[in-house]
N, C-alpha and C positions, 0 to 999 in steps of 0.2 A: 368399549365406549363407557364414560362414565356416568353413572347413574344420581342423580342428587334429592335429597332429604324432600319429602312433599310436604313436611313442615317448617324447617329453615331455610331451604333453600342450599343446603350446601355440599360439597360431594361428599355421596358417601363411601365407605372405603369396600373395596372388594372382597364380599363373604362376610361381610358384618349385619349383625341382628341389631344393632343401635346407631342412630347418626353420633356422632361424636360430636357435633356441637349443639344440639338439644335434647338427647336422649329419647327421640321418638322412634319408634318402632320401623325398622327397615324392611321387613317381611309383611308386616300388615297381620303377623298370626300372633305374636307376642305384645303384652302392653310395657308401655316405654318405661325404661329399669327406673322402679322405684327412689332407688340411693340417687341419683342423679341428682335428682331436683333438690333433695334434703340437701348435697351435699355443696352444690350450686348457691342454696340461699345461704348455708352456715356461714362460706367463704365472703359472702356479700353482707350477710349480720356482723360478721369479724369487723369489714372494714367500715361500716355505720359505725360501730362502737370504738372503732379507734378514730373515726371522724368526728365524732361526739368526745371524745375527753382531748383530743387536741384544741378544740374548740375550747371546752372547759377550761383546761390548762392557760390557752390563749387570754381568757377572761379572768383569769386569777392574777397573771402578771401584771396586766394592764392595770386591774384594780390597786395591785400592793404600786404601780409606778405612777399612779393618779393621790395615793394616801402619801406618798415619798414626797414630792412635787407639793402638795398640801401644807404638811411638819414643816417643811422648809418653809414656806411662806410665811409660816409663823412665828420662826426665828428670832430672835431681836437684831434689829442692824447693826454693824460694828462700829465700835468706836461711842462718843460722848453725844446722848442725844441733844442735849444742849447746845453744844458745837455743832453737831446736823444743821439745827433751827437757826443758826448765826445766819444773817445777810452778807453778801459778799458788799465791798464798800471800798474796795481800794484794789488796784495791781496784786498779783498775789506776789510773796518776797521769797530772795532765794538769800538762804545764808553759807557761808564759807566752809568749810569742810575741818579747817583748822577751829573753828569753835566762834561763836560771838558770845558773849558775857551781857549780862544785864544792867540798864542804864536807869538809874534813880530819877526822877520829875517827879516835881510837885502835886499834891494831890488838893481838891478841896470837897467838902459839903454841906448841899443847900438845899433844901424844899423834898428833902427823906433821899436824895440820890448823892451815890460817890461819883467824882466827876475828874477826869485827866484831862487835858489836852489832845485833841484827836491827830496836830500837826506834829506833837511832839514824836507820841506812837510812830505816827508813818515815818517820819525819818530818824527814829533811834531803832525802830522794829521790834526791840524786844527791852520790857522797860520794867522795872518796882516801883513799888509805893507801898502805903502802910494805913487801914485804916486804926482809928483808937478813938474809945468813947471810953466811960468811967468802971467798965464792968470788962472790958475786953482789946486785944490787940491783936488785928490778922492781917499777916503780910499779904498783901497781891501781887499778882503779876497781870502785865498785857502784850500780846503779842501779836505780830502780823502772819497769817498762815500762808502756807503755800498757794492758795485759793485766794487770798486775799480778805480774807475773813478777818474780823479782832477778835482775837479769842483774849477773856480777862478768866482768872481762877484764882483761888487760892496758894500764895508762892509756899507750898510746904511739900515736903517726903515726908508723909507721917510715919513710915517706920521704923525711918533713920533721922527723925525731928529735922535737916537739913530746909533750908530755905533760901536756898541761893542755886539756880541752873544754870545753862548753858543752851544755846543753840547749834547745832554741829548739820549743815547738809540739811536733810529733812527730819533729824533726831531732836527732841529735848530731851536733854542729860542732866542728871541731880548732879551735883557738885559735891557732894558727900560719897554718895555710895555707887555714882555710873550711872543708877539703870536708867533703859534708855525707853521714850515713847515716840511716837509718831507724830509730829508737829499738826498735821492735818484730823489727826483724827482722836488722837490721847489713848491710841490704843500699844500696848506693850509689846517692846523687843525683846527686851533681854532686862535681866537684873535682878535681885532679889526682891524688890518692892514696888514690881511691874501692876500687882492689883491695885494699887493707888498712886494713879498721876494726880498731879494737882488737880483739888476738886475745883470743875470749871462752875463758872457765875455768871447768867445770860446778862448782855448787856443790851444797850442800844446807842446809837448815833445821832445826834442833833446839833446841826450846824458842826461847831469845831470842838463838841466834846462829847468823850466818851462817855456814858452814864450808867452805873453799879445802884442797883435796889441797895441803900443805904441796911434796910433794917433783913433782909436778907444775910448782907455781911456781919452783921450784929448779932445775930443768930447761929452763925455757924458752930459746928461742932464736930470736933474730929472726928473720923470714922473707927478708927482705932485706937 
């Protein structure tokens, strides 16, 4: 018949001096083996201390993927922040894949603003002009974005002086040297002189004209 532990509860094995699942005395003459219980808590401190640095662990990742998450946030956003700020003001345009070339219209100015035609832009899409006062000449350009934004800049590749591009699909392409940027955004593909798209010039819209800060464009200065 089996006999069971009057401390645990549990059977104890036949001819044994200790229960085997608490280490109390089976005889009642001997006191419960010392090692037992040491060796009991050691096994149970082991796994505290490995529950403790998983935890830790736990809390170091999280932290380095909350500072990651962070940096990033602080990034600068891609592309021309000036072009970010454009209003959208029209359909956005899709250009041809074989290339569109730039369409010259007249320019004028009145009351500190350079001013195009805003009918013209939307149905030529992609257009030059030229300002010139007694100290300076800087070609522009304006163009209608994928977004349908007007983006106006400076028509120059300053590293290859070119001042004449092209529209290709969603590319603008210098006509000089190829490289090419991203219609929507002014940010670089491919080409040698990808750190300098034409520098863009915020503009704004009024009634049927485009309007360039006169003394902004009188101002400019190469970057290189």
């Amino acid at each position: 018949m089996a006999t069971f532990c009057s401390q645990c509860g549990k059977p104890l094995v036949t001819g044994a001096d200790f229960c085997n699942g608490c280490g109390h005395s089976a005889t009642g003459k001997a006191a419960a083996r010392p090692d037992f219980h040491m060796k009991k808590e050691k096994v149970l401190g082991d796994g505290s201390k490995r529950t403790r640095k998983r935890t830790a662990a736990g809390v170091v990742v999280a932290a380095i993927v909350i500072v990651a998450i962070y940096a990033y946030s602080l990034l600068p956003a891609p592309g021309n922040q000036f072009l970010r700020a454009q209003p959208v003001v029209a359909p956005g345009a899709s250009y041809p894949v074989t290339g569109q070339q730039m369409t010259a219209v007249p320019m004028k100015v009145a009351d500190g603003k350079i001013s195009v035609p805003l009918d013209l832009v939307l149905a030529r899409k992609f257009v030059a002009f030229s300002y010139q006062d007694s100290r300076t000449t800087v070609p522009l350009l304006a163009y209608v974005s994928g977004e349908g934004k007007i983006v106006t800049a400076v028509s120059m590749c300053e590293p290859c002086n070119s001042q004449r591009f092209h529209i290709r699909g969603g590319e603008l392409v210098c006509n000089s040297c190829g490289t090419k940027w991203k219609v929507n955004t002014m940010e670089a593909i491919s080409g040698s002189c990808g750190k300098y798209p034409p520098d863009v010039v915020p503009n704004t819209v009024a009634g049927n004209e485009v309007l360039i800060d006169r003394e902004t464009v009188a101002r400019w200065q190469r970057r290189i």
